[in-house]
C-alpha positions in Angstrom: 116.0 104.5 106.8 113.0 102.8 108.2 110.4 104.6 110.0 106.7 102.8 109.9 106.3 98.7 109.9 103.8 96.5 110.3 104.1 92.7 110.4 101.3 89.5 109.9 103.8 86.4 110.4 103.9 86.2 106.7 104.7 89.8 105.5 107.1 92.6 107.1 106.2 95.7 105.3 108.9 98.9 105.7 108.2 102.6 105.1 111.3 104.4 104.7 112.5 107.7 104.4 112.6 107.7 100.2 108.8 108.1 100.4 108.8 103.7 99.8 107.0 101.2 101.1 108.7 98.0 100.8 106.7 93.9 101.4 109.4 91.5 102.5 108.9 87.9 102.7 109.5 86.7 106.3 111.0 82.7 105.3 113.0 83.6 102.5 113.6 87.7 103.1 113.1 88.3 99.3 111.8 91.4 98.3 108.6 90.8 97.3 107.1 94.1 96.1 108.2 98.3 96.4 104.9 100.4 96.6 105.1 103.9 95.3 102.8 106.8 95.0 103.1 108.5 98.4 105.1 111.9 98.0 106.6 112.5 101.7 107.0 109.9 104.7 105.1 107.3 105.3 103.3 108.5 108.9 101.6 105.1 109.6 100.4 101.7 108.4 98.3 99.1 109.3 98.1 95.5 107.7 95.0 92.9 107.8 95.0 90.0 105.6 97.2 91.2 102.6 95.6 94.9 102.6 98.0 97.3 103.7 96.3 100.9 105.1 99.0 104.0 104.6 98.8 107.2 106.0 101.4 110.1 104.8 102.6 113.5 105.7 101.3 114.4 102.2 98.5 114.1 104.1 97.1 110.8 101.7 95.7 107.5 102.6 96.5 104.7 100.2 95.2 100.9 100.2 97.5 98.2 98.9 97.2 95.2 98.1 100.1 94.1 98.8 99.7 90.1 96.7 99.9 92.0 94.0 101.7 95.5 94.8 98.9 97.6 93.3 97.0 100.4 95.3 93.1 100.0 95.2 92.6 103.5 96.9 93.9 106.7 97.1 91.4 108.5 100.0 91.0 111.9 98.4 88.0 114.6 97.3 86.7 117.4 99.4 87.1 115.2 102.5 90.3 114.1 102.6 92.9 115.6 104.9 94.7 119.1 104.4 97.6 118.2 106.4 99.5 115.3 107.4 98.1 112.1 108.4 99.1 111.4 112.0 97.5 107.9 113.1 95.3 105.3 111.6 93.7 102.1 112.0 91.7 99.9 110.0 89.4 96.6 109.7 88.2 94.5 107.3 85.8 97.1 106.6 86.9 100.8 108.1 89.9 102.5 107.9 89.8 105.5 110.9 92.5 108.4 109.8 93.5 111.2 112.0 95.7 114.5 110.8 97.2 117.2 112.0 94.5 119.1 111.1 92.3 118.1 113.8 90.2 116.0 112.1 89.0 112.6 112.5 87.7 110.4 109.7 86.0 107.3 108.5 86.3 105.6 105.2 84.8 102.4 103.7 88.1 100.2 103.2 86.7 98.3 100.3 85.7 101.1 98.1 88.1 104.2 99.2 84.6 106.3 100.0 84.4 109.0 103.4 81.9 108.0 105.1 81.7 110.7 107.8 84.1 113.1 110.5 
C-alpha cells in the first residue's frame, strides 16, 4: 500500500506501508531504486532535484539521493524528534520538520546538521 508520493516529471517516488520507499521511472516505469532504513511509515516526503527529504513515524528524517539510492543523512542527536514526524518541506538548502511532539525544526539539507527550533 502506498501512502506518501512525490513526483518531478522524471521520478514518482512511493512510500508504502512495508516501511519502503520506492523511485520509479516515469517513461519506461522500471524500478529504479528501493530505499530502506526507515523502521515505521513513511509520514512525508519532499523531492527537489534528485534529493529526496523523508520524514517517518519513527520519528527520523532521512536524505536520499535518489541517482544513486543511497541516504546522505539520517537527522538525529539530541535535537532530533522524540516522536513522529508529521510534515516537512525542504529547499535546496533547508529541510523544515515538524512532529508530534510539538516541535518545529530546521536543518542544513547538505550536511544533515540542526540548525535551530
Amino acid at each position: 500500500r502506498v501512502y506518501s508520493l512525490q513526483f518531478d516529471g522524471i521520478h514518482v517516488v512511493s512510500g508504502s506501508l512495508d516501511t519502503s520507499i520506492r523511485v520509479w521511472d516515469v517513461e519506461s516505469g522500471q524500478l529504479k531504486h528501493t530505499l530502506t532504513g526507515h523502521q515505521s511509515l513513511t509520514s512525508g516526503m519532499e523531492l527537489h532535484q534528485n534529493i529526496l527529504v523523508s520524514g517517518n513515524a519513527d520519528s527520523t528524517v532521512k536524505v536520499w539521493d535518489i541517482t544513486t539510492g543511497h541516504c546522505l543523512h539520517t537527522f538525529s542527536g539530541p535535537n532530533k524528534h522524540q516522536s513522529a514526524v508529521t510534515c516537512l518541506q525542504s529547499s535546496n538548502r533547508f529541510v523544515i520538520t515538524s512532529s508530534d511532539d510539538g516541535t518545529v525544526k530546521l536543518w542544513d539539507v547538505r550536511t544533515g546538521e540542526f540548525i535551530r527550533n
